[in-house]
N, C-alpha and C positions, 0 to 999 in steps of 0.2 A: 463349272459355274459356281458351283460351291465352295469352292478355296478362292475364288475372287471376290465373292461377297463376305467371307471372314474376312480378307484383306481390308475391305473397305472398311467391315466393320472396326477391325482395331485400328487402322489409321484414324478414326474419328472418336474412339476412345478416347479417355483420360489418363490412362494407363500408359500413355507410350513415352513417360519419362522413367516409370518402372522398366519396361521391358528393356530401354536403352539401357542404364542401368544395369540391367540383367544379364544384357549381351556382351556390358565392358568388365563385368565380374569374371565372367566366364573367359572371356578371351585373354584376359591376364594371366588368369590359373592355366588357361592350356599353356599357355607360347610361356609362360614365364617372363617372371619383375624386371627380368636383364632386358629381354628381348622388347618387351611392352615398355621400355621405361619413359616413352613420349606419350604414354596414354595411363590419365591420372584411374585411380579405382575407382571414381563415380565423377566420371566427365560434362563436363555442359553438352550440347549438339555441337558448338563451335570447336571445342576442344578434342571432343572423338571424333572430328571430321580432320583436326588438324593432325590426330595420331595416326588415323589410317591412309592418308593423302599419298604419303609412298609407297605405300602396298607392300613393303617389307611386312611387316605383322601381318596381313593379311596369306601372302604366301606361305610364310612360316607356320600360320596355323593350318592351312590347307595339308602341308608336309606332315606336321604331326598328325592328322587326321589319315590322312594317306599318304604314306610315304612315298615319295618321288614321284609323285602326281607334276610338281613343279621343279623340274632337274637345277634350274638357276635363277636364281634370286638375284636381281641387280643391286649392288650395292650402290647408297647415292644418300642425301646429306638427308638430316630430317627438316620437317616442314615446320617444326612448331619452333625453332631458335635462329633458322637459318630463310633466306627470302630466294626462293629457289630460280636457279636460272636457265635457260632453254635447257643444259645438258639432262641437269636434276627431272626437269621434267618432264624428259624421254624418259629418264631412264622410271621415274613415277609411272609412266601408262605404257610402259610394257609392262611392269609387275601388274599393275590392275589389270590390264587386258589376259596374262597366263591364269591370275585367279579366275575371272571369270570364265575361260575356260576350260578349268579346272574343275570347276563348281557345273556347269553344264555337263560336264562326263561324267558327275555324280548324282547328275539330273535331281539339283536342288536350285530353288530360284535366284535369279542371279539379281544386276542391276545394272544402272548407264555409268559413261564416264562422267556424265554429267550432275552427274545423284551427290558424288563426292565434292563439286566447285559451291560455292554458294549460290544459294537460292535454287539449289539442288532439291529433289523430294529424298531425304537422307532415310526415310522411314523405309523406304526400301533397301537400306544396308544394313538397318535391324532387322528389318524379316529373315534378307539371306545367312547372317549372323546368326539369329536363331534355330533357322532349317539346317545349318551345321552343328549345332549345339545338340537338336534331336539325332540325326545321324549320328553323331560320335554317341548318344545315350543310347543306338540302337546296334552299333557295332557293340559296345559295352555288355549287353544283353545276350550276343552269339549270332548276329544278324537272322533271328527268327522273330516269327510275327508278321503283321502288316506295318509296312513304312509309313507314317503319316505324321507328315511335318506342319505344324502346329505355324498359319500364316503363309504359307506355298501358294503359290499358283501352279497350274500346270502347264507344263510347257513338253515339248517334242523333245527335250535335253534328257528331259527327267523320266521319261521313257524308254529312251535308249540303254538309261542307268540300270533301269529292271532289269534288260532283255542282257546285257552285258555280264550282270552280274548272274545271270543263273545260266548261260550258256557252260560253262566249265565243268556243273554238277547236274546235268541235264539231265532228268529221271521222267517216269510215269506219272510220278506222284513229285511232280517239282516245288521249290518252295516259293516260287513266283503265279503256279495258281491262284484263283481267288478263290473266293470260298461260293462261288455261285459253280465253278467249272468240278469243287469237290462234291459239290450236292447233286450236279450233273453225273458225276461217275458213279455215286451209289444208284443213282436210276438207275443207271445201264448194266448195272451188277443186279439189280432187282430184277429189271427186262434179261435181262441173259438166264438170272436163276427161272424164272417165269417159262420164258420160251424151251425150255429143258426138255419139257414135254411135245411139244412142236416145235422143228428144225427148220419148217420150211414160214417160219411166219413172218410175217410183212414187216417190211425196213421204214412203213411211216412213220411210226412214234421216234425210232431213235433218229429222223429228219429232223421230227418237231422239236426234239429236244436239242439238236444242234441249232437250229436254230434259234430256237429262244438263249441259248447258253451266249450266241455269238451277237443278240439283238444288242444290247447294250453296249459291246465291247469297242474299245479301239482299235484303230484300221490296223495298228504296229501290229497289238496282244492277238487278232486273231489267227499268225502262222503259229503262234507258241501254244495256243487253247486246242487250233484243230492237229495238231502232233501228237498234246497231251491222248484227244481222243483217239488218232489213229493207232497207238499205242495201246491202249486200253482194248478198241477191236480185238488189234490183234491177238491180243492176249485173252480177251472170250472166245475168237473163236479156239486157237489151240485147246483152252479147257473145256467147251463142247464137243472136239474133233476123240478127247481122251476119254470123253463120256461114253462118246458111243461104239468105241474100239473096246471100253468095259464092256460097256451091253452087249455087243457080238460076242467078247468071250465067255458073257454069263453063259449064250442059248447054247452056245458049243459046247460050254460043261454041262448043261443038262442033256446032251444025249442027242442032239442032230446027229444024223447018221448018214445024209444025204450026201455025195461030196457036190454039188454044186451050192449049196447052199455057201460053204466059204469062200467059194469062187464071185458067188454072187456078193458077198459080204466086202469080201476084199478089193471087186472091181468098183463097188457103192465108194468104198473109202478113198481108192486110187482116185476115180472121178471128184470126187467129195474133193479130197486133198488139191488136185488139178484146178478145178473151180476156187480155190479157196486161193490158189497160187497168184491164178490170171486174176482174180479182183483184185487181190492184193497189189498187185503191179499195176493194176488200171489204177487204181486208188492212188497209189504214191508217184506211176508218171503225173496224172491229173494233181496231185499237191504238187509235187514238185515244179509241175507249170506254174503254179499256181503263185506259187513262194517264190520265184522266179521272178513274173509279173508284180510281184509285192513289191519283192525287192529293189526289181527295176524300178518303179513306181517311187519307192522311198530315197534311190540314191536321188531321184529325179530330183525328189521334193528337196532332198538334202541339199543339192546343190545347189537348188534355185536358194535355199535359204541361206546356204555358205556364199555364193554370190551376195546376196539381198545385205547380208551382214558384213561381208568383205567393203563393199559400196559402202553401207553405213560407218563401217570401221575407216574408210579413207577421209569418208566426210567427216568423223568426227576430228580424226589426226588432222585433218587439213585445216576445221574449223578454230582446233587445240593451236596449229602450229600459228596460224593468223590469229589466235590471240596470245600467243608469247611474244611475236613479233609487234605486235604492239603494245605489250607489257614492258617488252625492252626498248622500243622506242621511245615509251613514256619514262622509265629508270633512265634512258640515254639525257632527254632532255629535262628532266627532275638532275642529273648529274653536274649536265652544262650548266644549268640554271645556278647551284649551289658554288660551282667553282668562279661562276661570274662576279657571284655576293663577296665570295672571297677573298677574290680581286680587288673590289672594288673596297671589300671592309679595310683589306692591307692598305691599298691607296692613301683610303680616308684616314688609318692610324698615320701613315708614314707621314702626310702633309699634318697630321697634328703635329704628330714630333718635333716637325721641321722648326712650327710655330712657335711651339712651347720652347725649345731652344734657343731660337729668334730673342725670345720675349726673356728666356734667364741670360742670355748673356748679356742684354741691354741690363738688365738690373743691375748685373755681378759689375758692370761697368759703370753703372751709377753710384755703388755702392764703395766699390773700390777709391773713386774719388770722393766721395762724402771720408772714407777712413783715412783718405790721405790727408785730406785738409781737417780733419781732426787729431792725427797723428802730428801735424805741423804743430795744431794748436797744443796739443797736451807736453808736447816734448818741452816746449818754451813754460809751459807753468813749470814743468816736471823742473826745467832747469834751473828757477828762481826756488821749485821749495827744495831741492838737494842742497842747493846752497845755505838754505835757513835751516833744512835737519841736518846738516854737516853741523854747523855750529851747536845746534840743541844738541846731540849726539856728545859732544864731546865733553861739554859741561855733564851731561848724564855718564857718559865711560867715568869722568873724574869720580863723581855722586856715588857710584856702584862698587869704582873699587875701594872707597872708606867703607863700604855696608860689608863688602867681600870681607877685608881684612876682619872686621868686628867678627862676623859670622864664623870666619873659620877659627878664630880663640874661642866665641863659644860654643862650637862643632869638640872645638879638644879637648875643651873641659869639659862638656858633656859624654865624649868618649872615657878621657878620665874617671867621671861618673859612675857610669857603666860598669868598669873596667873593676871600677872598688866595689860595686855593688857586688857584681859577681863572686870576688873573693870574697867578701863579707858572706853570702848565699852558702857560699862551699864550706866558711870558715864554723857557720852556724852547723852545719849537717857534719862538721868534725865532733864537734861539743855534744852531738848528740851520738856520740860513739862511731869512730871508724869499722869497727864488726859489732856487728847488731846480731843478736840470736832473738829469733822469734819461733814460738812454740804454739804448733797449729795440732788438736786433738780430734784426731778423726771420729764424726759420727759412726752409730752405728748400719750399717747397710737393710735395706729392706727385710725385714724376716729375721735380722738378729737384737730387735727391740728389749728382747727377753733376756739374754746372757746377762753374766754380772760383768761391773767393769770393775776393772782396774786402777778408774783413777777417782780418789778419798777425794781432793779438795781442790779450786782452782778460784785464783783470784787474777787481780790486772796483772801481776809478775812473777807468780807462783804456783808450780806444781806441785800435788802431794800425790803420788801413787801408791799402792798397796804392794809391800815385797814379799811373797809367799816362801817361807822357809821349810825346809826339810821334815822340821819336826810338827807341820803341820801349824803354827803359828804364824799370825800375820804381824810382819813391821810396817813402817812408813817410811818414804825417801820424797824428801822435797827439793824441790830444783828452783832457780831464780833465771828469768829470762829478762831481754829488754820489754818484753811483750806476750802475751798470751792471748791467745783465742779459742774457746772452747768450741763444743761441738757445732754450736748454732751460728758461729760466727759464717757469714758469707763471703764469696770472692772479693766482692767489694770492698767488705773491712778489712780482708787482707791488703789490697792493693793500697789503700788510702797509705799507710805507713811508709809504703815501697814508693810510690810517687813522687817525693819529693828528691830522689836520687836519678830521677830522668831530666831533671834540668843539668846536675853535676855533669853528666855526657856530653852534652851539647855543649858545656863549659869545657870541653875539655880534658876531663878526670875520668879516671877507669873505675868501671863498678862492675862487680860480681854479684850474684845473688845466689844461692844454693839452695839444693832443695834437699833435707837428708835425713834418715830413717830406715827402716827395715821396711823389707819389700809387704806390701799390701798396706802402708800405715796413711798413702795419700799424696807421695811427693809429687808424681805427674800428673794428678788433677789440682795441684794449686800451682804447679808452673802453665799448666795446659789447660784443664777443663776435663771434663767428659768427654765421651767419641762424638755425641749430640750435643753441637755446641749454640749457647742461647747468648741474648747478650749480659743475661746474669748469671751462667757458670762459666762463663770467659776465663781461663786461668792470668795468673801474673804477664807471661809473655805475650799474650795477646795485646794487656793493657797496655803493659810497657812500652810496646811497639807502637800500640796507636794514639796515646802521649807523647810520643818520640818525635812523631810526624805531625801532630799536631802543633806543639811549639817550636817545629822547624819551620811550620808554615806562616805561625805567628811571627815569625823573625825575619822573613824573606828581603825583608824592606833593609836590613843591616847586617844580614849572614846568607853566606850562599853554604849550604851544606848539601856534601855527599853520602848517601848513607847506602854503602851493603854488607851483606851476610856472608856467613859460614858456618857451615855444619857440620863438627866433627864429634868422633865417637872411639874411646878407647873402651877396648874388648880385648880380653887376658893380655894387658900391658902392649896393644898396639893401637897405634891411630890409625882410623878409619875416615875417609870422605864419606861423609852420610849421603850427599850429593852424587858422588862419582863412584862409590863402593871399591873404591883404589885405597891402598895401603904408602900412606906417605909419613915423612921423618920430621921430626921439630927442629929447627932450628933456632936460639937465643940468637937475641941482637939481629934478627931479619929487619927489613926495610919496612916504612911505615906500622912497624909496631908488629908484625906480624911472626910468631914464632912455630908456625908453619905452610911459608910460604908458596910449596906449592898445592895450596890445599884453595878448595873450586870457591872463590869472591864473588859473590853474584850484588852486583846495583839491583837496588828497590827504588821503587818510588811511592809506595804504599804498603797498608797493611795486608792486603789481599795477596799481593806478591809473595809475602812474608808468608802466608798460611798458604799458599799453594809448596812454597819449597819445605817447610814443615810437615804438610803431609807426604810429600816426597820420603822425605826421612826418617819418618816412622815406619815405611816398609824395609826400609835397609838395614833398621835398628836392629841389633840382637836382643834377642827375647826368647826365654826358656822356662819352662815350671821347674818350681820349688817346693818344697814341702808346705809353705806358710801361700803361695802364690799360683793360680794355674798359669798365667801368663807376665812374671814377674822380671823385668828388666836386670839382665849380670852386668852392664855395664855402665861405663857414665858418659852420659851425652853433652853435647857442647851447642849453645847457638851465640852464637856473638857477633855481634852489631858495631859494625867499622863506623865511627862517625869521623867524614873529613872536611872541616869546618873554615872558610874565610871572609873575615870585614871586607866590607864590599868598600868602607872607605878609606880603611887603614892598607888595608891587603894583608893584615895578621894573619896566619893560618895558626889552627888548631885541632887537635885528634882527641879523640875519645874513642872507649870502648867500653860494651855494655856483657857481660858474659852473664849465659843465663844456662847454668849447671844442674841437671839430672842426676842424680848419683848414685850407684850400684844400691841395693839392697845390704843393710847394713849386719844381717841375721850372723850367727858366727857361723863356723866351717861347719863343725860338728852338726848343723842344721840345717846344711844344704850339701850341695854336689861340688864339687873338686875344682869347679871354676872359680867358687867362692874364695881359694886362698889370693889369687889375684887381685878380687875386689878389697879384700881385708886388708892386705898388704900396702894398696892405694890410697885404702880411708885411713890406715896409722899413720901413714907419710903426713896425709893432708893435716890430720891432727896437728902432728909435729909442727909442722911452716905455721898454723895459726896460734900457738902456743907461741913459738919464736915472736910472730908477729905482733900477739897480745903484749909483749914482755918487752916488746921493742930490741930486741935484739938484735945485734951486729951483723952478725952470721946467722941465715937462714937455709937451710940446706933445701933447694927446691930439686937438687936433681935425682932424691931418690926414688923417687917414679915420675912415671909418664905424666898423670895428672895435673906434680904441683911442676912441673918443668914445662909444663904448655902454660900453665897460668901465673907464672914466674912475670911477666912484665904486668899483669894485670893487676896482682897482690901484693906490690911491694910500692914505696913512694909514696903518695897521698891516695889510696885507694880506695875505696868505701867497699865494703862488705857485710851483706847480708845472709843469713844463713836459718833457714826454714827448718825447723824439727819438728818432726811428725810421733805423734807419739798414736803407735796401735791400741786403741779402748777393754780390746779384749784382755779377761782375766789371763787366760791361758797363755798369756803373751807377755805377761808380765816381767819375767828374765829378761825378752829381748830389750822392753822399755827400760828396765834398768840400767841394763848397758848403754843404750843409745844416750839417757840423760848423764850417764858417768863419760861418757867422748867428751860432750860437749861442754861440762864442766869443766873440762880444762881449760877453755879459753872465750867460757862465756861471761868474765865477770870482768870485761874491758870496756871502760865507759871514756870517751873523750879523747881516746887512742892511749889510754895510759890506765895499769891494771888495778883494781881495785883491791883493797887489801884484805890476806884472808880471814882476818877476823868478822874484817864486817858481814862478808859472804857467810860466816858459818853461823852469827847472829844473826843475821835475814832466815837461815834456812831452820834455825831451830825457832824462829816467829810461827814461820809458816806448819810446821809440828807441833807447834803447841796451839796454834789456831783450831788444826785440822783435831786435837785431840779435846780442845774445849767442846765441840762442836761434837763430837762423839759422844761424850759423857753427861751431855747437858739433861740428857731425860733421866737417868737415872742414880749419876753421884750426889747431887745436892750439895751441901754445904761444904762435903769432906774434901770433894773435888776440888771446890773454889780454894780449901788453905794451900791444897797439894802444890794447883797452878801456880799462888803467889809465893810458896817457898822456891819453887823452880825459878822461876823468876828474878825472885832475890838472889838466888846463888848465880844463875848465869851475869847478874849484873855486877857480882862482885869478882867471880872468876870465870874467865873465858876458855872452857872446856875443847880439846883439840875435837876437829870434825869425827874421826872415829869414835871417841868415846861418847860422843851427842847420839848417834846413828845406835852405838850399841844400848847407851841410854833408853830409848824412845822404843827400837823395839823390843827388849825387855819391859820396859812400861805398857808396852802395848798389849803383848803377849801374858802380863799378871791381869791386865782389864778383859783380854778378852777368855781367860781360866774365872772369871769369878761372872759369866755371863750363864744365862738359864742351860743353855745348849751350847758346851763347851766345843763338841766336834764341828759345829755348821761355822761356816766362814761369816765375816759381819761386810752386810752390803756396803755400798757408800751410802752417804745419809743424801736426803733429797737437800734439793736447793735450798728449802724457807729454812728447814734446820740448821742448813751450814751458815746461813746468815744471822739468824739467833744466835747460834754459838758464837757467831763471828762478834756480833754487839754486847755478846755476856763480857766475851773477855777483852775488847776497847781499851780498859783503863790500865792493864797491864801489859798490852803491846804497848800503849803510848809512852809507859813507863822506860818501855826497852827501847824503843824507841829514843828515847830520847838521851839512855845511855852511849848510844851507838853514835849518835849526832858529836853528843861532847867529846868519845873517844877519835872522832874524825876528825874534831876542829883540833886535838892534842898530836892530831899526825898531820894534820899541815904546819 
């Protein structure tokens, strides 16, 4: 009565969307996420009704609880995505019908089939839900304790569960006693230790106490309660029967001496024994009747109830099965119904169709004769104005081909135009000398701000370097270029000079530019750049290239041009594919201008192309340390720019090529490694051809090395060349700067393609010596200075002194100024910039003087 009134109570709680809840937590975690995955982790009641509808979860959990309680689970579709049909839901209530028979063998409370359909009392599938949730908390435990399921009712199921479950481990002291039948058994241990003293005392109390043990009990529990007692009997009296067989053999040890007294003792215990035999057997025939009539009793009841429920279970299958069938009757004619609409939908499209066809082909036929009879009408205009623009037409043909005729005289004179322009373009960048030497003076690098340099004086066309002699004496050596750029000059003012020979290309004309000097002095970063390239350390070739493309694009409209590369590389007097790192042969006089023709021509269409096969070619370059270099280039590199050019109205073609030269480290042998005689032997050759070429010379011997014999078609004819000296800052390098300005002086004083004469060259360079030596002495000669300058002066204007005796001049003059200085042994810096400018405006009036010797002696050699 007490667990139906809990019942009541928590169905009328508040609580019982917690405990469903509670029960869908749990049930998840047992059966697991796969097995549950139709039952969400906190379900509405409609949705944990829809998860447990098949009884799969519900079996499966049963199974984990106790295994093989349920031998076979039916498999069958689930209820919450599918609309189950008669098969499905057989195979649905036989799983629920084995659960709930399942659950009654664990005499926990069950529920209907009916609890599960809607408008079912579903709170009854959370109870049984949670009376399995206590159970599995009480197997968990060691199945000790009392069983008491939180929400149960009792039922005859859940009785049998007891008496089943402790028949296996049947004892005196079983664990299915209650604890009113264990307070029972110390009585009778208390009554037994009691009576010790009297054997023969009266069996009412331990009546009264069976019976009040058995008042309350259940009809099942009282064969298991009165077994526990009959067992307990038996077990007092044997410990009485062993009491008093002690007591007999105490009186024996003290000294009876009678002999019937043991006769009497022992016929007491035989009868005793005897008597204790026959009750014991009256007692357990009489239970064993007893338990007999129970049992009968209970299969009775069993069966009446396995009937009662078998009838219930027919009715309810019967009631189930009469409403599938009319679930399916109602899906049969819900079926018909939709395939009638169907019908009728298709119908109703098909006669639209029919209509709307009807109704376009009336149109397409109205239509058709509306465009006939304006095809009629338009042909007859069409035919009176062909006729009027025939005639206007041919008056216009006449009109057009007078404008033709004009147009194309001044199409050809404009060509013509053009044509002189160009020559005149190429004619001007002759006059400004076909080899140009420019002299670019490498900064100092990060961290070497501090060294002294090397180089005394520098103006727009003039070098003065410091030549440190043996005996410890400094001279001076001045050099004349077309052009100078000191340290601070940028890539930019480099390239400004070189630009205007990237139109010659596209004209047409072959141009070289070189880049040449001892290794560390700067040659590959003003053909190249840095390794981090910005677009203001861009070297020469990057410009070059993207000038190239840029006024080829400018021209699209009256040049179609082709332009690609190649990248070759001679390494100890072999050519190398920088491209293909294949070893190929030169050839003069190859096809399209190419004097090694199988060497790898790659088309461009931009600058990027260009810089991606340039980086190519600097892993294939040879590169070695040197004394002056850790990673200083032995070899000389080639990139040259095929340009193949045609009037798009003439059909003219024309070729250019752009050669842009890297050249070994100029240092001499004696100051590198053994590959160096190769290089040396390349640059004396190269020497020679541009001496020849300065000189104009008939004969230029290009074949004696590799270098000037691949650039044989590029250096000879109307060529333009350029050629970049680098001169090292550092003092300690002074030698090699000397040499490098003594190469070039052989064929740097060519202005206009025709060589300038050496007097004037030797007057420019003793200017620039005396410049450089006003500018020295301005702080401390004074006056003496100023007669010395004007006698020198005076004498080189009357006689023109040969270049060695000027050289040996200047640094003996140098070497008495610098013996008459405070601190004869310290070397004399270069003087700063403002000084050299001072100096430069002291002495004005006496360059101008020589100056102007040198004009007059010009105008007497034309």
């Amino acid at each position: 009565m007490a667990g139906t009134g809990d019942i009541a109570l928590k169905m009328a709680s508040d609580d019982y969307p917690t405990r469903r809840k509670e029960a869908a937590r749990w049930l998840r975690k047992t059966v697991g996420v796969v097995v549950a995955k139709d039952l969400p982790a906190e379900p509405s009641e409609e949705d944990f009704l829809q998860g447990l509808r098949s009884g799969m979860i519900l079996c499966n959990l049963v199974n984990k609880l106790q295994p093989g309680a349920i031998p076979k689970v039916v498999e069958a579709p689930s209820a919450v995505f599918n609309e189950p049909d008669a098969e499905a839901l057989s195979a649905y209530y036989e799983n629920i019908r084995n659960f709930l028979v399942a659950v009654e063998d664990l005499g926990l409370p069950t529920f209907d089939f009916d609890d599960l359909e809607e408008g079912g009392d579903f709170s009854k599938v959370v109870d049984c839900l949670l009376a399995l949730k206590s159970f599995s908390d009480w197997k968990k435990l060691g199945g000790s304790g009392s069983r008491k399921f939180s929400g149960s009712k009792s039922s005859p199921s859940a009785k049998s569960f007891n008496r089943r479950n402790s028949e296996p481990s049947m004892t005196p002291l079983s664990r299915t006693q209650s604890v009113g039948s264990d307070k029972s058994f110390d009585t009778l241990d208390q009554s037994g230790n009691a009576s010790d003293a009297n054997e023969e005392s009266d069996s009412g109390p331990l009546f009264t106490i069976v019976c009040d043990l058995l008042e309350d009990k259940e009809e099942e529990d009282i064969p298991i309660i009165v077994e526990n007692i009959l067992n307990k009997l038996t077990e007092e009296f044997e410990n009485r029967l062993v009491k008093r067989i002690q007591r007999v053999s105490l009186v024996t040890s003290h000294g009876l001496s009678t002999t019937e007294t043991p006769r009497t003792l022992s016929e007491a215990i035989k009868e005793q024994e005897r008597l204790a035999r026959e009750e014991q057997e009256r007692l357990e025939r009489e239970e064993q009747e007893r338990i007999a009539r129970e049992e009968q009793e209970r299969l009775r009841k069993q069966q009446e109830e396995e009937e009662r429920a078998a009838r219930e279970e027919q009715e309810r299958i019967k009631r189930h099965k009469e409403l599938l069938e009319e679930r399916e009757r109602l899906r049969k004619m819900k079926k018909e119904d939709r395939e009638r609409a169907k019908r009728e939908q298709q119908e109703r499209i098909k006669r639209e169709k029919e209509l709307r066809a009807q109704e376009k082909a009336a149109r397409k036929e109205e239509e058709r004769m509306a465009k006939e009879q304006e095809l009629r009408n338009t042909l007859s205009t069409a035919k009176i104005g062909v006729q009027s623009m025939q005639k206007d037409y041919l008056e216009e043909a006449d009109n057009l081909g007078k404008q033709v005729r004009s147009v194309c005289q001044a199409a050809a004179g404009y060509k013509k135009v053009l044509e002189e322009n160009r020559k005149l373009y190429n004619q001007v960048q002759d006059l400004k000398g076909n080899i140009r030497v420019y002299c670019r003076i490498r900064p100092f690098l990060p961290g070497q701000e501090n060294c002294v340099t090397s180089v005394d004086y520098i103006d727009d066309d003039t070098v003065t370097v410091i030549v440190p002699s043996k005996s410890g004496r400094e001279g001076r050596k001045a050099s004349m270029f077309t052009k100078v750029f000191g340290p601070s000059a940028t890539q930019e003012d480099v390239f400004a000079d070189t630009q205007p020979l990237i139109r010659s290309v596209l004209d047409g004309f072959n141009v070289c530019i070189f880049a040449y000097g001892q290794t560390g002095s700067g040659k590959t970063y003003t053909l190249t750049g840095p390794s981090d390239l910005t677009p203001e350390t861009m070297g020469v070739n990057y410009r070059a290239l993207k000038d190239l493309f840029l006024i080829s694009e400018e021209r699209k409209d009256d040049m179609s041009y082709e332009i690609s590369v190649n990248m070759l590389e001679i390494y100890n007097d072999e050519v190398r594919d920088l491209l293909v790192t294949d070893g190929i042969e030169i050839r003069n006089g190859a096809q399209k201008g190419m004097n090694v023709p199988d060497a790898n021509l790659v088309p461009v269409t931009s600058t990027d192309e260009v810089v991606n096969l340039m980086n190519l070619s600097k892993k294939n370059r040879a590169v070695s340390s040197t004394d002056t270099h850790d990673s200083g280039s032995r070899s000389h590199s080639f990139l040259t720019v095929h340009v193949f050019g045609k009037d798009l109205t003439t059909g003219t073609k024309i070729r250019g090529c752009m050669h842009l030269v890297d050249l070994a480290g100029s240092e001499k042998i004696d100051d590198s490694e053994d590959e160096a005689a190769h290089v040396s032997k390349s640059l004396s050759a190269f020497g020679d051809v541009m001496v020849a070429l300065a000189l104009k010379s008939s004969k230029v011997n290009y074949k004696s090395c590799k270098l000037t014999q691949l650039l044989q078609d590029a250096l000879g004819g109307q060529a333009k060349i350029l050629v970049f000296v680098h001169v090292h800052p550092d003092l300690d390098e002074a030698l090699e700067t000397v040499n490098t300005l003594k190469f070039i002086e052989r064929f740097s004083t060519v202005e206009g393609g025709a060589g300038k004469s050496g007097e004037v060259r030797e007057l420019k360079e003793q200017i620039a010596l005396l410049k450089a030596a006003l500018a020295k002495k301005e702080a401390g000669e004074g006056q003496s200075q100023e007669l010395r300058t004007s006698a020198s002066l005076q004498e080189l204007s009357t006689n023109s002194p040969r270049k060695g005796d000027l050289e040996d001049d200047s640094i003996d003059d140098s070497d008495d100024n610098a013996g008459k200085a405070k601190n004869p042994s310290a070397k004399q810096p270069a003087q700063s910039p403002a000084a050299k400018k001072a100096a430069a405006g002291a002495a004005a009036p006496k360059v101008a003087k020589q100056q102007t010797a040198v004009d007059s002696k010009k105008k007497k050699g034309k």
